[in-house]
C-alpha positions in Angstrom: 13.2 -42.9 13.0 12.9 -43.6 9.5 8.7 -44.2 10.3 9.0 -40.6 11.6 10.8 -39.3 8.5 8.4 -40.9 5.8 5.3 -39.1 8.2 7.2 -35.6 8.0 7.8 -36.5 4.4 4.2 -37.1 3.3 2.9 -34.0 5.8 5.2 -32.0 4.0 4.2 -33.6 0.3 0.6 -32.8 0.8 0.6 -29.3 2.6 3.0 -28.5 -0.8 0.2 -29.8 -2.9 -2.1 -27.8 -1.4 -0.8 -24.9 -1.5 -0.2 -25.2 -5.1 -3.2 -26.3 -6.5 -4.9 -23.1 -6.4 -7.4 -22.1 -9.2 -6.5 -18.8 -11.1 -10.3 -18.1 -12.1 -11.2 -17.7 -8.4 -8.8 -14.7 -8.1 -9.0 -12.4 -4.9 -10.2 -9.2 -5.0 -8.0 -6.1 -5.2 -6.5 -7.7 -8.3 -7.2 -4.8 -10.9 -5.2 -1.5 -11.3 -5.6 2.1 -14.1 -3.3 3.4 -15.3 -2.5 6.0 -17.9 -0.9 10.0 -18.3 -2.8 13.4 -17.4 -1.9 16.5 -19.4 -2.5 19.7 -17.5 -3.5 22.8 -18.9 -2.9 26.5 -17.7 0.2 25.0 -15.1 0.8 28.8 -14.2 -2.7 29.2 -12.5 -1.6 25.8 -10.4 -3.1 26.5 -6.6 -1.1 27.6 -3.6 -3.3 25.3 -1.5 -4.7 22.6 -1.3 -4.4 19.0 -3.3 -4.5 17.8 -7.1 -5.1 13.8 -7.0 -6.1 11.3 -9.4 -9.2 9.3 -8.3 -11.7 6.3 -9.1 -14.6 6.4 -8.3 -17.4 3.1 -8.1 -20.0 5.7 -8.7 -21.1 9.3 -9.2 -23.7 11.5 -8.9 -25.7 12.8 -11.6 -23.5 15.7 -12.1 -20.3 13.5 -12.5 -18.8 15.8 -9.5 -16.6 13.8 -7.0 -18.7 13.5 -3.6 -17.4 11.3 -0.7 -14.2 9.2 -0.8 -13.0 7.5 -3.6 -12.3 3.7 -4.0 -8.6 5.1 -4.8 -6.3 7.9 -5.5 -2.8 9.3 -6.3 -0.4 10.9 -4.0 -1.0 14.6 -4.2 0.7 15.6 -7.6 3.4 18.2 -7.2 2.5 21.6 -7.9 3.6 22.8 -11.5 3.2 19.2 -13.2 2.4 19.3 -17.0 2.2 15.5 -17.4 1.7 13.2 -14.4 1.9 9.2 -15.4 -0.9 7.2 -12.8 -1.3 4.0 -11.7 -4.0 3.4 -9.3 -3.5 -0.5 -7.7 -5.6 -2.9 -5.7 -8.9 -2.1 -8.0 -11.4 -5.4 -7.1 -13.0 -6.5 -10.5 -16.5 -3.6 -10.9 -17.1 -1.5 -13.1 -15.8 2.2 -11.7 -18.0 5.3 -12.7 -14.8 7.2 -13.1 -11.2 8.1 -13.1 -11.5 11.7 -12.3 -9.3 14.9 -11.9 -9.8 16.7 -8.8 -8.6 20.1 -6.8 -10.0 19.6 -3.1 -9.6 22.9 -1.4 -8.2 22.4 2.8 -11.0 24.5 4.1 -13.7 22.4 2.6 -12.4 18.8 2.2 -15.9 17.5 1.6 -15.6 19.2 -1.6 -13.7 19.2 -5.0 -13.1 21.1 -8.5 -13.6 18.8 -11.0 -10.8 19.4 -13.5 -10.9 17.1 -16.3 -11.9 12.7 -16.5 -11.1 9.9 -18.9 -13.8 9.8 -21.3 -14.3 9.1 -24.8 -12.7 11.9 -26.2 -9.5 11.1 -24.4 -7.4 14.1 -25.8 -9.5 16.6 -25.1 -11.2 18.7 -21.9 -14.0 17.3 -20.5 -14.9 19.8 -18.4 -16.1 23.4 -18.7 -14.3 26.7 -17.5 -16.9 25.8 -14.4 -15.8 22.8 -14.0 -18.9 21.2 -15.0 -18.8 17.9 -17.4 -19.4 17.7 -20.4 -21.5 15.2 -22.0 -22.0 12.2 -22.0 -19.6 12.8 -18.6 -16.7 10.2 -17.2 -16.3 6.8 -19.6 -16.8 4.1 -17.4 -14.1 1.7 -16.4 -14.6 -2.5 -16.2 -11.8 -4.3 -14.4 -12.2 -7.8 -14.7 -10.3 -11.0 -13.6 -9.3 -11.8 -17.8 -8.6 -8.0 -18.0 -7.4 -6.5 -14.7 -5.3 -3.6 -15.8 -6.8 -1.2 -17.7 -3.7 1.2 -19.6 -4.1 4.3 -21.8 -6.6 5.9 -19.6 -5.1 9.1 -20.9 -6.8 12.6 -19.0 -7.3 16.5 -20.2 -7.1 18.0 -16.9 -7.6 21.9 -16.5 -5.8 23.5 -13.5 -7.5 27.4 -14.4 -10.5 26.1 -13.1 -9.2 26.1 -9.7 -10.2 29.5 -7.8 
């Protein structure tokens, strides 16, 4: 019996060793999150249909205009907001083209209004009355296993431009 118990013991010993000696440089992906406040402009023009989301993108087209599915997004933000705090979890460690602003109208899903992005100039617009960037267009965003949260990515987002 006590042969038994010194096996179990040792078994036990080792698996605990193992499971504890992991090294934190060879973190997993999906470790990374942005995070930071949207103010909305023009709230009375908000749209009857359709969803306003915050999304990041790991790249964009040359006209900085959301196209396909993003790498992750918000909940659709209630209708009305003037500020909406983010956090967007589970980023892996890239570079991301963008943390964009974005109407997506029901009947054409495929497609979005860009209404504002995090970009240098974080306290103003960054988008047209067209919806259209301005330049130099969406600031990119490194997330990085020494600096996986990325705060104060503060937004200027323009509900008008919704039709």
């Amino acid at each position: 019996m006590k042969c038994v118990f010194r096996h179990a013991l040792a078994i036990a010993i080792v698996c605990a060793g193992t499971l504890n000696c992991g090294d934190d440089t060879n973190k997993p992906a999906g470790i990374g999150s942005v995070s930071g406040k949207v103010t909305f402009l023009n709230v009375g023009s908000w749209p009857a249909t359709g969803n306003v989301q915050v999304s990041v993108y790991s790249s964009l087209p040359a006209n900085h205009k959301p196209n396909g599915a993003p790498d992750a997004f918000t909940n659709p933000i209630t209708a009305g907001t003037t500020e909406y705090n983010f956090k967007l979890e589970g980023l892996d460690p890239a570079t991301y083209a963008g943390v964009l602003v974005s109407w997506r109208e029901p009947a054409n899903p495929s497609g979005a209004k860009l209404l504002g992005f995090y970009w240098i100039n974080g306290d103003s617009l960054a988008v047209d009355p067209a919806g259209d960037a301005k330049e130099p267009g969406p600031a990119p965003v490194g997330i990085t296993t020494s600096n996986p949260d990325r705060i104060g990515l503060d937004i200027t987002a323009d509900i008008g431009i919704v039709p």
